[in-house]
C-alpha positions in Angstrom: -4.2 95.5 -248.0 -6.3 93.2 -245.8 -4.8 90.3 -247.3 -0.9 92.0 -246.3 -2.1 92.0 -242.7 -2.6 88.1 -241.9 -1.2 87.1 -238.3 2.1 85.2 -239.1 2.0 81.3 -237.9 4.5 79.7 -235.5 6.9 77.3 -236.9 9.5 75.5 -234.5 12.6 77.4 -233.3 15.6 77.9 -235.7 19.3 78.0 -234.4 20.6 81.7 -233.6 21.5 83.0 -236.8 19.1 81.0 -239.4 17.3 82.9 -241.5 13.2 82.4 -242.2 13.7 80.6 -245.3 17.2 78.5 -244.5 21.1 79.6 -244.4 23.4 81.2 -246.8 24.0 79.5 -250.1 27.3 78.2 -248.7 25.1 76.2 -245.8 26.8 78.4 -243.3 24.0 80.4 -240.7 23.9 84.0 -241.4 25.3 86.6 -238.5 21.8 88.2 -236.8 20.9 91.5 -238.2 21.4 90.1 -242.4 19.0 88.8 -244.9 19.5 86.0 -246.8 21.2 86.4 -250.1 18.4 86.9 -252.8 15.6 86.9 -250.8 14.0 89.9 -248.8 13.4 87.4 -245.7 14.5 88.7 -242.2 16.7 86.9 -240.0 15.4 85.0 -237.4 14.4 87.2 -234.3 14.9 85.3 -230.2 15.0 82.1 -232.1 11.9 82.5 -233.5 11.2 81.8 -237.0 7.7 82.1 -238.9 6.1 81.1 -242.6 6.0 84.5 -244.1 9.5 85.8 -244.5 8.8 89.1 -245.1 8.0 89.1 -240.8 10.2 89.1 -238.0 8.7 88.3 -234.9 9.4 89.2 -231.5 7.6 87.8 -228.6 7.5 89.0 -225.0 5.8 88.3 -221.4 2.4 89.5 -222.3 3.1 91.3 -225.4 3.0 90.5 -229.1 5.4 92.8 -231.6 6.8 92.4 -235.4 7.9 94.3 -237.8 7.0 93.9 -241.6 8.0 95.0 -244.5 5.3 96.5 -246.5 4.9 98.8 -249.4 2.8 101.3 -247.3 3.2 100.4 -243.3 5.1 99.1 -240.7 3.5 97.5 -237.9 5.2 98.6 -234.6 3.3 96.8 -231.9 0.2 94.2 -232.1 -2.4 93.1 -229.3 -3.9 90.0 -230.3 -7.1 89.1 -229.2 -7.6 92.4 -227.6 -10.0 93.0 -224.7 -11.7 95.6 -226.4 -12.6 94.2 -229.4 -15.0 92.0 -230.1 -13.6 88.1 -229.9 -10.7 87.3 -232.3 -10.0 91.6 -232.8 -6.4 92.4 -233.3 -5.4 95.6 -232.7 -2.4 96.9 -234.9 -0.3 100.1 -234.2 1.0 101.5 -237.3 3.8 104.1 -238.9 2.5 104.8 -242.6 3.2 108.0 -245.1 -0.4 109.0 -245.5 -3.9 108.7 -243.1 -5.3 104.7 -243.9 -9.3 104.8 -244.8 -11.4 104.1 -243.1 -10.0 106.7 -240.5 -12.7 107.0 -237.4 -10.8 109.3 -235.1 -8.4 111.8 -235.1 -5.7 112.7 -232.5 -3.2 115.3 -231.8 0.0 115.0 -230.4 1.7 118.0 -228.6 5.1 117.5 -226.6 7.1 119.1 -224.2 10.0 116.9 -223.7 8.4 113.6 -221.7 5.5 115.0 -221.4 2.2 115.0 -223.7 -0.6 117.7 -223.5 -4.3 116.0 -222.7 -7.3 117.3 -222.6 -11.0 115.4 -220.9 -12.6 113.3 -223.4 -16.1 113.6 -224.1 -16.9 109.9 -223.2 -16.3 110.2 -219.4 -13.4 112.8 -218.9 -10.7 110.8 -218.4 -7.2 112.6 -219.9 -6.1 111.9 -223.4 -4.7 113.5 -226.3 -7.0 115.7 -228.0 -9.2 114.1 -230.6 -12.1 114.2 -232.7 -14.1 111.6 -234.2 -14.2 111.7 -238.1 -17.4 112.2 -240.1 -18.2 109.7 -243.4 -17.8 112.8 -245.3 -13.8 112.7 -244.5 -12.6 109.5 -245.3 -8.9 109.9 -244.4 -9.3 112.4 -241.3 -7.5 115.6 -242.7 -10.2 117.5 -242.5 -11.0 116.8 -239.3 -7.4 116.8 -238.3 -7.1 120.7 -239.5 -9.9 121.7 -237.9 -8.8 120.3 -234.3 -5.4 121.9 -234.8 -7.1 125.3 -235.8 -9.1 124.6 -232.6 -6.0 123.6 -230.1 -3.0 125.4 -231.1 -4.4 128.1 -233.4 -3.3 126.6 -237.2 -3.3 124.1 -239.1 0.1 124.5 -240.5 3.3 122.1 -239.4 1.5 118.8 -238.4 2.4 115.7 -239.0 0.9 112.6 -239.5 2.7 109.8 -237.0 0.8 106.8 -238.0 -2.4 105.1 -236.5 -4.5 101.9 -234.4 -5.9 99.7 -236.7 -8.3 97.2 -235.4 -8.6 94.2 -237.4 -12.3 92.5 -236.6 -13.3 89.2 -238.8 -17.1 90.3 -238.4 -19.0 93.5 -237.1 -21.0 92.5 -233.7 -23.9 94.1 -231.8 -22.2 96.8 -230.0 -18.9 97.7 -231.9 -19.4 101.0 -232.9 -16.7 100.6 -235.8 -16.3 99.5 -239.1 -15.3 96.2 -239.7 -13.4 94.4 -240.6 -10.6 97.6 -240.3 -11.4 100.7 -238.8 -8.2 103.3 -238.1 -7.5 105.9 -235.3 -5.0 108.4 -236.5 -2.4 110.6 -234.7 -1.0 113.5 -236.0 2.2 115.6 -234.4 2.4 118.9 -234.0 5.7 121.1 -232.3 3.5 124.3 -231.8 1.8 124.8 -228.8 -1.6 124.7 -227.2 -3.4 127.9 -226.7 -5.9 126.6 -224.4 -6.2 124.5 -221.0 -5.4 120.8 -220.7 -3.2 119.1 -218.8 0.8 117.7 -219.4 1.3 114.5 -218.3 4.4 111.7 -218.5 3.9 109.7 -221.6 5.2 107.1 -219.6 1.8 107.1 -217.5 0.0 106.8 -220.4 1.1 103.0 -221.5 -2.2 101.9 -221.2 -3.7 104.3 -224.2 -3.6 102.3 -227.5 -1.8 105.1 -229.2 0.9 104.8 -226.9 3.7 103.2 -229.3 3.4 105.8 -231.2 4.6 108.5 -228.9 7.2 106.1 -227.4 8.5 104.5 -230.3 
């Protein structure tokens, strides 16, 4: 999968319309939104056009986004080079079927219209979703995840995996506590709700949480 997951490159501009790999057979450019005839390339996104045509890449002020087609994830949102991880770390937010391995931690979403329920994490106190960090022993997190539902809303039954943060490190370094080079940090939904205290709070506050996409997408 590793391989699947390679930064695209930048290539210069194409006209509005043009797809990654050229124009329709007839040499005419392609209306946005198509694919090319006989290929599975996307069209060119705000004029940008890139090597791999299974990407289309959007770029904003201070932001970095595609979407790719893959067999098993999409990629909704993508820091590159992100502060937190050690120099060259990409982090990746994710929508996928099933929990990715390695999975390192575990989170539960709970919503009540805008807002998200939080609870103090264990590493300072600051407000976030409920979570759990995931033991060797449970490789893709649904142990772990069953046991913070049983603990949180009172069962197990009804969640949902949403999809996860995948950091992306070229080599582990002194002081990462992850695996390397991917470690994942899942989110699963549930609609039931919390039996114990916490606090609800605007998802739109919560930008800066790398999960974030997830909730907002």
């Amino acid at each position: 999968m590793l391989s699947r997951c390679r930064w695209p490159e930048r290539t210069p501009p194409a006209p509005p319309g043009e797809t990654a790999r050229g124009r329709a057979a007839d040499g005419a450019p392609l209306p946005a939104g198509t694919r090319a005839p006989g290929s599975e390339s996307y069209v060119c996104v705000g004029g940008i056009r890139e090597k791999d045509p299974k990407i289309a890449y959007i770029s904003e002020p201070g932001v970095h986004r595609y979407a790719r087609e893959v067999s098993a994830d999409t990629v909704i949102h993508v820091t590159a080079n992100a502060p937190w991880l050690p120099p060259g770390g990409r982090a990746e937010v994710i929508r996928c079927a099933a929990p990715p391995r390695p999975l390192c931690v575990a989170r539960l979403l709970l919503r009540r219209a805008d807002l998200v329920f939080c609870t103090p994490r264990a590493d300072g106190g600051r407000l976030d979703l409920p979570m759990r960090i995931v033991p060797d022993e449970d490789p893709d997190g649904t142990g772990t995840i069953r046991a913070l539902a049983e603990e949180i809303v009172g069962a197990d039954a009804g969640i949902r995996f949403l999809g996860a943060v995948r950091n992306v490190v070229g080599r582990p370094v002194s002081g990462y506590a992850w695996p390397a080079p991917l470690a994942h940090f899942g989110v699963w939904e549930s609609a039931a709700a919390p039996r114990g205290d916490g606090s609800w709070i605007d998802v739109a506050d919560l930008r800066d949480r790398h999960w974030h996409p997830l909730a907002a997408d």
